[in-house]
C-alpha positions as CSV (number, residue, x, y, z in Angstrom):
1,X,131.8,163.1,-0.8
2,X,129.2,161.3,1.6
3,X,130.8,160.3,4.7
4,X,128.7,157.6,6.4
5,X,129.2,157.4,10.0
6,X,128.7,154.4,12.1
7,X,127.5,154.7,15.4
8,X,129.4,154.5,18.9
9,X,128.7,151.6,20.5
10,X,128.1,152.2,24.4
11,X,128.0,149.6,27.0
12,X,124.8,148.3,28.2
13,X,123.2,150.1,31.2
14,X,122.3,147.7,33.6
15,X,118.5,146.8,33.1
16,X,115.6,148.7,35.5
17,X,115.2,147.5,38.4
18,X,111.5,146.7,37.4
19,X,113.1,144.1,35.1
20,X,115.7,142.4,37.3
21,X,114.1,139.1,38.2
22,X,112.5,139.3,41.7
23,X,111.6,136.4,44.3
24,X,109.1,134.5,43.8
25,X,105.8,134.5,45.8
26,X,105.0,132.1,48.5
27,X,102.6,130.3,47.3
28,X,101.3,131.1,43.6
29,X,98.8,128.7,41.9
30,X,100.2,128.0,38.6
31,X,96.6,129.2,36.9
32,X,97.3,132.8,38.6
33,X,100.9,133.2,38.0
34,X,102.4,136.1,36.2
35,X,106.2,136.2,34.8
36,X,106.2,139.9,35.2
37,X,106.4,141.4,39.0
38,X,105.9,144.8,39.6
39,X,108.7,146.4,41.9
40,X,108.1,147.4,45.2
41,X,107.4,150.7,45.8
42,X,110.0,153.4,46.4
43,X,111.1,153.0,50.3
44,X,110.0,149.2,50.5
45,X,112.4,145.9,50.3
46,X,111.8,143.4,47.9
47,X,111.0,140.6,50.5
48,X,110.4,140.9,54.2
49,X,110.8,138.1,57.1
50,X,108.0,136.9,58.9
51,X,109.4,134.4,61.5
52,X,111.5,131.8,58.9
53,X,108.6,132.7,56.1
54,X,109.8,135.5,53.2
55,X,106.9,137.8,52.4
56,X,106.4,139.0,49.1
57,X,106.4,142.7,48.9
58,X,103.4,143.0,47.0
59,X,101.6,141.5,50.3
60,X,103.3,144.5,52.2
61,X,101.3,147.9,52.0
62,X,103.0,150.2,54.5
63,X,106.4,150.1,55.6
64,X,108.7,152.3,58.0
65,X,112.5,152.4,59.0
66,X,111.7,149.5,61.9
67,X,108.3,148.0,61.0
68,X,105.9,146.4,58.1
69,X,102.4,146.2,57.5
70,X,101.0,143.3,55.2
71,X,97.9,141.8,54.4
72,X,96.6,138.4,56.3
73,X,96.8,134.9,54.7
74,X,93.4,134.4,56.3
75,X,92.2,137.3,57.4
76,X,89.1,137.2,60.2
77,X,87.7,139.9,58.8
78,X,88.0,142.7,56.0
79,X,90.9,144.3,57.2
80,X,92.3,142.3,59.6
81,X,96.2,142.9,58.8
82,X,99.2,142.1,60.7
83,X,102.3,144.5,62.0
84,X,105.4,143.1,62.3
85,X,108.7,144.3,63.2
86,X,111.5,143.9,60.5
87,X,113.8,142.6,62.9
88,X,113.4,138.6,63.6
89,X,112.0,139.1,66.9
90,X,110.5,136.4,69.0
91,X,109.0,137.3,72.3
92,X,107.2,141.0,72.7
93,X,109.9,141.7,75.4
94,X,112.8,141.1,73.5
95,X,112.2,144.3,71.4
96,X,114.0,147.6,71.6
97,X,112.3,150.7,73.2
98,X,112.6,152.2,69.6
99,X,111.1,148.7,68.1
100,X,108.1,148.7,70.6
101,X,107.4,152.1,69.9
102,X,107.6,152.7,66.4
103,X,105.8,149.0,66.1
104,X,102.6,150.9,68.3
105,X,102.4,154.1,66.4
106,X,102.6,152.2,63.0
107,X,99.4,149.5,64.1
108,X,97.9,153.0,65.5
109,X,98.3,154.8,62.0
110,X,97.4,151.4,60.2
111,X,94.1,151.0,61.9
112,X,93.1,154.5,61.7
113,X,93.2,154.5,58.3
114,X,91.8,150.7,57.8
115,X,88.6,151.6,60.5
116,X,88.3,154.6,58.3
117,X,88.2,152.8,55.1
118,X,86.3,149.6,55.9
119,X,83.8,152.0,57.8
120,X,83.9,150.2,60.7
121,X,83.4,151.9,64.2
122,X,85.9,150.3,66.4
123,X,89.6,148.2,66.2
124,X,90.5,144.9,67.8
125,X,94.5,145.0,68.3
126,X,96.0,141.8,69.7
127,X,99.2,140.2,70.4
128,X,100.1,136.4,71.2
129,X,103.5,135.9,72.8
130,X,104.2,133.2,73.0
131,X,103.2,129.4,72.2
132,X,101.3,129.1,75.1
133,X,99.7,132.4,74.1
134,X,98.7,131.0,71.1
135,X,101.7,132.7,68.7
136,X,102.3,130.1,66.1
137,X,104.9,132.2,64.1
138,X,107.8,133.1,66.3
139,X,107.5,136.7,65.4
140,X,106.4,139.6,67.1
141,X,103.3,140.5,65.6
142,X,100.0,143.0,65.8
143,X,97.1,141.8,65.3
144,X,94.9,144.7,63.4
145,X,91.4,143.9,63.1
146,X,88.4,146.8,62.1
147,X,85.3,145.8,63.9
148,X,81.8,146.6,63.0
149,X,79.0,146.2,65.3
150,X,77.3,142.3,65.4
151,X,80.5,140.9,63.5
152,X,80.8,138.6,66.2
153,X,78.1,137.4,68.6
154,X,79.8,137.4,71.1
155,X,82.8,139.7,71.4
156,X,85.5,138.5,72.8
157,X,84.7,135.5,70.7
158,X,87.5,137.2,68.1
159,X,90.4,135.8,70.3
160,X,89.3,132.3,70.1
161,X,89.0,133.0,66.2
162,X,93.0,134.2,66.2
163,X,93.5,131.2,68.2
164,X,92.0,129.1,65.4
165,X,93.1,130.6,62.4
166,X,97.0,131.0,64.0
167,X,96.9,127.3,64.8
168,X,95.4,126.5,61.1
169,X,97.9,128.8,59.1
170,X,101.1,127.3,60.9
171,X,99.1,123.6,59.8
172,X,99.3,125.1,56.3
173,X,103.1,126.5,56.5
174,X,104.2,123.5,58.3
175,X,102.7,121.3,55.9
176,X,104.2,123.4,52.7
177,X,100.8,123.2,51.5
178,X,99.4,125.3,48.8
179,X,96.9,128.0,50.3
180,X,93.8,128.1,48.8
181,X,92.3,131.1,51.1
182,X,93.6,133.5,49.1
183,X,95.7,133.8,46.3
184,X,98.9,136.3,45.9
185,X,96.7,138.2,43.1
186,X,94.2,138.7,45.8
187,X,96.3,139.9,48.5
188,X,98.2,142.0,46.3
189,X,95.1,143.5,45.1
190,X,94.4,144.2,48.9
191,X,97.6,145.8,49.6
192,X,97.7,147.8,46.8
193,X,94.4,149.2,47.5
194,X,95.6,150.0,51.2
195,X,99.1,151.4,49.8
196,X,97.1,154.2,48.4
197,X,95.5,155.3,52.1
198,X,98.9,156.1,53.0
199,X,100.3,158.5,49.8
């Protein structure tokens, strides 16, 4: 006698985590835009705060318990990154001793490795705090810029160059208009190139 058996059925697992539906870029131009995401990676949040802004993780290539490192909207030059902690902070002075400190050693470890890469011979790190100092996104952020000799003719001439490009990017988020420095592909491409310096 032939016995056909018919399968158990078993509940659905939930689905991966690389195919539960994750937030949507910033600003993605609708030529460039993929349906499929690909998750953070292991240790990282799905989004970040910058100020009131939600970064994308893909823009995010180093993370650690109190502070992020992404890629810049505009950057200055190759390389030039920001370090922010993941606490909303404000004003530099309103961080904790831990905060200050592990935000340091992180745009220390960041720029090593960036100077190293970019195979420049120097690192411009700067902080605005303030609106009078030029911040435009109330966050506490580092400034991480490799420098190679003759990128500027003058040097100090980089600060005035923050100043600008601050000034222009919080135009741009004010605005809610669509960048067209650089796209998410591109700075995704940039951070995961970067995310390898630091496995």
């Amino acid at each position: 006698m032939l016995l056909l058996r018919t399968p158990a059925v078993l509940p659905l697992a939930p689905p991966p985590r690389f195919l539960r539906r994750l937030p949507q870029p910033r600003a993605v131009s609708s030529s460039s835009s993929s349906p499929f995401q690909p998750p953070p990676p292991p240790g990282m949040e799905t989004t970040y705060k910058f100020g009131p802004y939600k970064i994308n993780a893909r823009e995010v290539f180093h993370a650690t318990p109190l502070s992020y490192a992404m890629v810049n909207l505009r950057p200055l030059l190759p390389g030039h990154i920001l370090v922010c902690p993941k606490r909303e902070v404000k004003r530099f002075a309103d961080l904790s001793s831990d905060e200050t400190s592990d935000l340091w050693v992180t745009a220390k470890e960041v720029g090593v490795r960036l100077e190293q890469y970019h195979k420049a011979s120097s690192l411009t790190f700067a902080i605005q705090d303030g609106p009078q100092a030029g911040q435009t996104v109330p966050h506490v952020h580092i400034h991480v810029i490799p420098r190679k000799k003759g990128d500027f003719e003058k040097n100090d001439e980089i600060y005035d160059a923050i100043d600008v490009k601050e000034k222009e990017l919080k135009e741009k988020l004010d605005l809610d208009i669509e960048r067209k420095d650089r796209s998410m592909e591109e700075m995704a491409h940039e951070a995961n190139e970067y995310r390898a310096l630091f496995s």
